[in-house]
C-alpha positions in Angstrom: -42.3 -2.2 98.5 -42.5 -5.7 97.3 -46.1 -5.6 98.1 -46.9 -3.3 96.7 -45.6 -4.0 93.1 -47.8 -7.0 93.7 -50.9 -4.8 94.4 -50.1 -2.6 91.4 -49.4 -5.3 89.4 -52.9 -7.1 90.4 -54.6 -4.0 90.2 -53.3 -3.5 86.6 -54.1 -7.5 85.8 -57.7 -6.4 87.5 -58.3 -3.2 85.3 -57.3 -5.0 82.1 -59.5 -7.8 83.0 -62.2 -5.0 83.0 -61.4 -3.7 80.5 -61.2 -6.8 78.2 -65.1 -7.8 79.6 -66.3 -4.2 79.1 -65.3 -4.8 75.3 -67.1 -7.8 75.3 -70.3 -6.9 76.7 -69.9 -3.6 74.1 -69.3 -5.6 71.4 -72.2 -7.5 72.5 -74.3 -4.4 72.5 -72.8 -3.5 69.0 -74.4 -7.1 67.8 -77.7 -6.8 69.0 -77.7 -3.5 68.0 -76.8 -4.0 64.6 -79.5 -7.6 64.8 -82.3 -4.9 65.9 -81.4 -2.9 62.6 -81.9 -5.6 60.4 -85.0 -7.0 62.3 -86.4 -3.4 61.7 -85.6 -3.5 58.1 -86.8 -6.2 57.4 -90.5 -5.7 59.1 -90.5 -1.7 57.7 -90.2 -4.0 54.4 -92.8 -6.8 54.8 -95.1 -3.6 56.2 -94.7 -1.4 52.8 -94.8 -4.4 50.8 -98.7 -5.6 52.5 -99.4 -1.9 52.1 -99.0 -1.9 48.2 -101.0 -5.1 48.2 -103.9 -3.5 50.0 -103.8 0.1 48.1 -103.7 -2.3 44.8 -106.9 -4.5 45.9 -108.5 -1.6 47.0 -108.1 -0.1 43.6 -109.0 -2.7 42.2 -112.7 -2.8 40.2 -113.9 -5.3 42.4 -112.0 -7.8 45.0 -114.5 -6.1 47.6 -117.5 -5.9 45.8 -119.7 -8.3 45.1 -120.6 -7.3 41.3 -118.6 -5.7 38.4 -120.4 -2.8 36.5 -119.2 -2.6 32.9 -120.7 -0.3 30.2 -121.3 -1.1 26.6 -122.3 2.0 24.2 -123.6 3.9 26.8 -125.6 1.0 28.3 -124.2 0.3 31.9 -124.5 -3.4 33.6 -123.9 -5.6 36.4 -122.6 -9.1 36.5 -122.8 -10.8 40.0 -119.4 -12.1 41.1 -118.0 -13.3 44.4 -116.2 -11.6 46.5 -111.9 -11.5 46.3 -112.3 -11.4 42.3 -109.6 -9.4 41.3 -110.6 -7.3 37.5 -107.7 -8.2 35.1 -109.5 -6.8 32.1 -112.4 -6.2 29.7 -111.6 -7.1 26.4 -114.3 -7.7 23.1 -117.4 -8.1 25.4 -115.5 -11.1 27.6 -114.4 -9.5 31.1 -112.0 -11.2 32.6 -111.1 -12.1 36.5 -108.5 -13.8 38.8 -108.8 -15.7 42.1 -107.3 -18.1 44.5 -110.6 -19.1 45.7 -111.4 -22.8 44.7 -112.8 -23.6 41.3 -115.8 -26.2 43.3 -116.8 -23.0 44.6 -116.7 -21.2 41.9 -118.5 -23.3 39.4 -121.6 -23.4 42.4 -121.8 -19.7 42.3 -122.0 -19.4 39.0 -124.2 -22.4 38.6 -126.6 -20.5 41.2 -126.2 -16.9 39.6 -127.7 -18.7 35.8 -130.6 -20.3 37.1 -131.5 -17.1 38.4 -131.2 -15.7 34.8 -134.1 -16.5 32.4 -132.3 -19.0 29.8 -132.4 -18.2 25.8 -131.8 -20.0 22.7 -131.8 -17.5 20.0 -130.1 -17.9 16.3 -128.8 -21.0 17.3 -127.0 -19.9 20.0 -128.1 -20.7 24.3 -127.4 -17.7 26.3 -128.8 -16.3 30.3 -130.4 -13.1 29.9 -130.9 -10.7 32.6 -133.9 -8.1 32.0 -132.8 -5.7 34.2 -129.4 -4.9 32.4 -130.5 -6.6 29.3 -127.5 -8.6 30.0 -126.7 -12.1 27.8 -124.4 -14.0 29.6 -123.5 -16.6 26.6 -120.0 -18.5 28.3 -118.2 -18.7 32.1 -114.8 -20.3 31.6 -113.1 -21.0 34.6 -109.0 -21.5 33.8 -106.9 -23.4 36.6 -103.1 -22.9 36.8 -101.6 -24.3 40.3 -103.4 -21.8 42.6 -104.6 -19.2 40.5 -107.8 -19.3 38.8 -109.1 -17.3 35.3 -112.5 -16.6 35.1 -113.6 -15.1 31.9 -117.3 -14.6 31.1 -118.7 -13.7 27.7 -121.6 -11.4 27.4 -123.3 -8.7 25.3 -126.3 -6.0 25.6 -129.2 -6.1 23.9 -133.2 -6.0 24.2 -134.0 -9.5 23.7 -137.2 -8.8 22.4 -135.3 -7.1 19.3 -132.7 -9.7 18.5 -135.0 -13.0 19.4 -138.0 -12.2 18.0 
């Protein structure tokens, strides 16, 4: 009989030893579990958060085109821009843009996209007129703060041949 006390009693030390590493390993389980959840959340969040971006950019007037179409009394236009310009706002015939892109580069496009306009100086003021739109591009102000850029142009539409003559 004295044996097999000792049995039972190593059997019970056995099954509680079980038991004891069967809560372990669940409570293990439980963690990574519970670490999965959170590693969910958090990409389900990142994922709706890029979406927004993207649904907002492509709403946007033109960070993927390469030219922003405005209208003045009935008179529609186009003003070349680079790409990733994001519209913030037309405002008193000055439209205004935002970027990340480098202001270097931004000055060189612009620079290119006037010398391809035929250049004015009428009632004392210099301005890039393009016939097409009859477009006067009189200002391109490019605003740096940290990253972010501004770009505001100032324009108006009219025949040149009526106002310059």
């Amino acid at each position: 009989m004295a044996k097999s006390k000792n049995g039972e009693k190593e059997t019970k030390k056995r099954v509680k030893k079980a038991k004891k590493e069967l809560k372990m390993v669940s409570k293990g389980k439980k963690e990574a579990v519970k670490r999965r959840k959170i590693v969910y959340a958090i990409e389900t969040t990142i994922v709706v958060i890029l979406a927004f971006f993207m649904v907002l950019l492509l709403l946007n007037k033109t960070f993927f085109r390469e030219e922003y179409e405005g209208n003045v009394d009935g008179n529609t236009f186009k003003i070349n821009i680079p790409l990733l310009y994001y519209f913030a706002g037309d405002n008193d015939k000055v439209v205004t843009f935002k970027t990340l892109r480098k202001s270097e580069y931004d000055k060189e496009y612009f620079d290119e996209y006037l010398d391809k306009l035929d250049r004015y100086t009428c009632n004392n003021e210099i301005f890039y007129y393009d016939k097409n739109y009859n477009l006067a591009i009189y200002d391109i102000k490019v605003e740096k703060k940290f990253a972010l850029k501004t770009i505001k142009i100032s324009y108006d539409v009219f025949d040149v041949n009526e106002v310059c003559s």
